[in-house]
One Martini backbone bead per residue (centre of mass of N, CA, C, O) as a GRO file, in nm:
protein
   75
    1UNK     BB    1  -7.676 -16.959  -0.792
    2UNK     BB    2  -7.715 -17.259  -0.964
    3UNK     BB    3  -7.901 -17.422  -0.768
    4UNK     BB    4  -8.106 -17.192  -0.713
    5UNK     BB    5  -8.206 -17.199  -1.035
    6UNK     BB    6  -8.277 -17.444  -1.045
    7UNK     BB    7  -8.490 -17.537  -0.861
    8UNK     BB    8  -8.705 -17.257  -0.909
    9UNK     BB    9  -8.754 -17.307  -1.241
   10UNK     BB   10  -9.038 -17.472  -1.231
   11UNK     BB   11  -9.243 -17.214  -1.121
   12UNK     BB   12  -9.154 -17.031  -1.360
   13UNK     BB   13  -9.242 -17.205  -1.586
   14UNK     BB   14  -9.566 -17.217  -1.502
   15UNK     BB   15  -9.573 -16.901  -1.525
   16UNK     BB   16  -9.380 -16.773  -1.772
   17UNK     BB   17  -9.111 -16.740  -1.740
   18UNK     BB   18  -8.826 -16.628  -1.779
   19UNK     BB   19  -8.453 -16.617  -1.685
   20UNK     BB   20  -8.407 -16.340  -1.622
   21UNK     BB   21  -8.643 -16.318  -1.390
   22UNK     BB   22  -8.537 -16.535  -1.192
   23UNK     BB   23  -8.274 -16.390  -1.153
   24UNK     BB   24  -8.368 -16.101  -1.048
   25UNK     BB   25  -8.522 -16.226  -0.829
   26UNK     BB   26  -8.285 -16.365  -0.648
   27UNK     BB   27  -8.098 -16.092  -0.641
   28UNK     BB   28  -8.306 -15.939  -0.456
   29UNK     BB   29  -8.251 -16.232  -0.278
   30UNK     BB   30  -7.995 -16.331  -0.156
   31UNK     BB   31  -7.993 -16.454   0.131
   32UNK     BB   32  -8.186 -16.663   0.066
   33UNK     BB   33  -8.044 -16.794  -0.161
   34UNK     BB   34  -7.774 -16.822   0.005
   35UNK     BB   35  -7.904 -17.027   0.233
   36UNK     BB   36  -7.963 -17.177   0.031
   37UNK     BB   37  -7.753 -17.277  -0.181
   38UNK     BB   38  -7.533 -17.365  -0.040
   39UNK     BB   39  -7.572 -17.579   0.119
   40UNK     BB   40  -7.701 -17.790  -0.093
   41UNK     BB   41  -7.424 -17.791  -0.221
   42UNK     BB   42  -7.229 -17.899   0.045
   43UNK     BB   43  -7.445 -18.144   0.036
   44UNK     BB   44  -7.355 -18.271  -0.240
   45UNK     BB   45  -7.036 -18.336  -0.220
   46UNK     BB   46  -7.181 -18.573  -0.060
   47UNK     BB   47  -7.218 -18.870  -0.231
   48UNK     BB   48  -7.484 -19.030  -0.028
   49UNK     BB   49  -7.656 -18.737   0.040
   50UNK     BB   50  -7.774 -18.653  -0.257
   51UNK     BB   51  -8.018 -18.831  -0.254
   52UNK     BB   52  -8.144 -18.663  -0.059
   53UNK     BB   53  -8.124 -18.345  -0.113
   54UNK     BB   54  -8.236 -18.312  -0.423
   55UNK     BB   55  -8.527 -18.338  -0.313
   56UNK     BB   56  -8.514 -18.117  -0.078
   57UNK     BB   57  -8.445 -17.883  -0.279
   58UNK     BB   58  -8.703 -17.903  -0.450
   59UNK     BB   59  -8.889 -17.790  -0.229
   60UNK     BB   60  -8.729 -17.573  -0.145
   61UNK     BB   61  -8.724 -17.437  -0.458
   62UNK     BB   62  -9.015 -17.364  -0.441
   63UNK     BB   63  -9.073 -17.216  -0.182
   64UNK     BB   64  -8.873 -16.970  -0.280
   65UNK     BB   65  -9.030 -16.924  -0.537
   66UNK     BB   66  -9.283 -16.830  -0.357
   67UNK     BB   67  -9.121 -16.605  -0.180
   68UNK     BB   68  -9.049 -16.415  -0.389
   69UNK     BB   69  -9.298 -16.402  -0.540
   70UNK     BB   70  -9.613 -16.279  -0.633
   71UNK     BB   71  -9.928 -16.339  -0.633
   72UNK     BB   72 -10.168 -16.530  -0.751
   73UNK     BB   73 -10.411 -16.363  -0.934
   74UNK     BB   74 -10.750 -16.447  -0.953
   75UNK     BB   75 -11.007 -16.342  -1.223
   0.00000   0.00000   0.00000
């Protein structure tokens, strides 16, 4: 989903991912996915629920895409 990819879109940018990447990687976890973002979807059509939603979307996507990635190693 659409708001899926938006979402999660920032922590792959900051380690340097395309959106290919991005892409391949949440296709993986469909379930995750779509478990995130239809609701978040769903619930952004109500007009003054979106003003809290879409924050609440972005640490939501952010944690998703950290449980997608495989950690990142320091050395």
């Amino acid at each position: 989903m659409v708001i899926s990819l938006e979402m999660v879109g920032l922590v792959f940018q900051r380690r340097g991912l395309a959106f290919g990447r991005r892409h391949r990687a949440l296709r993986e976890h469909k379930a995750m996915t779509l478990g995130f973002g239809l609701p978040a979807y769903l619930l952004c059509l109500v007009p003054v629920l979106q003003l809290l939603v879409i924050p609440a979307a972005v640490v939501g996507g952010t944690l998703l895409a950290h449980r997608v990635l495989e950690p990142v190693t320091s050395e």
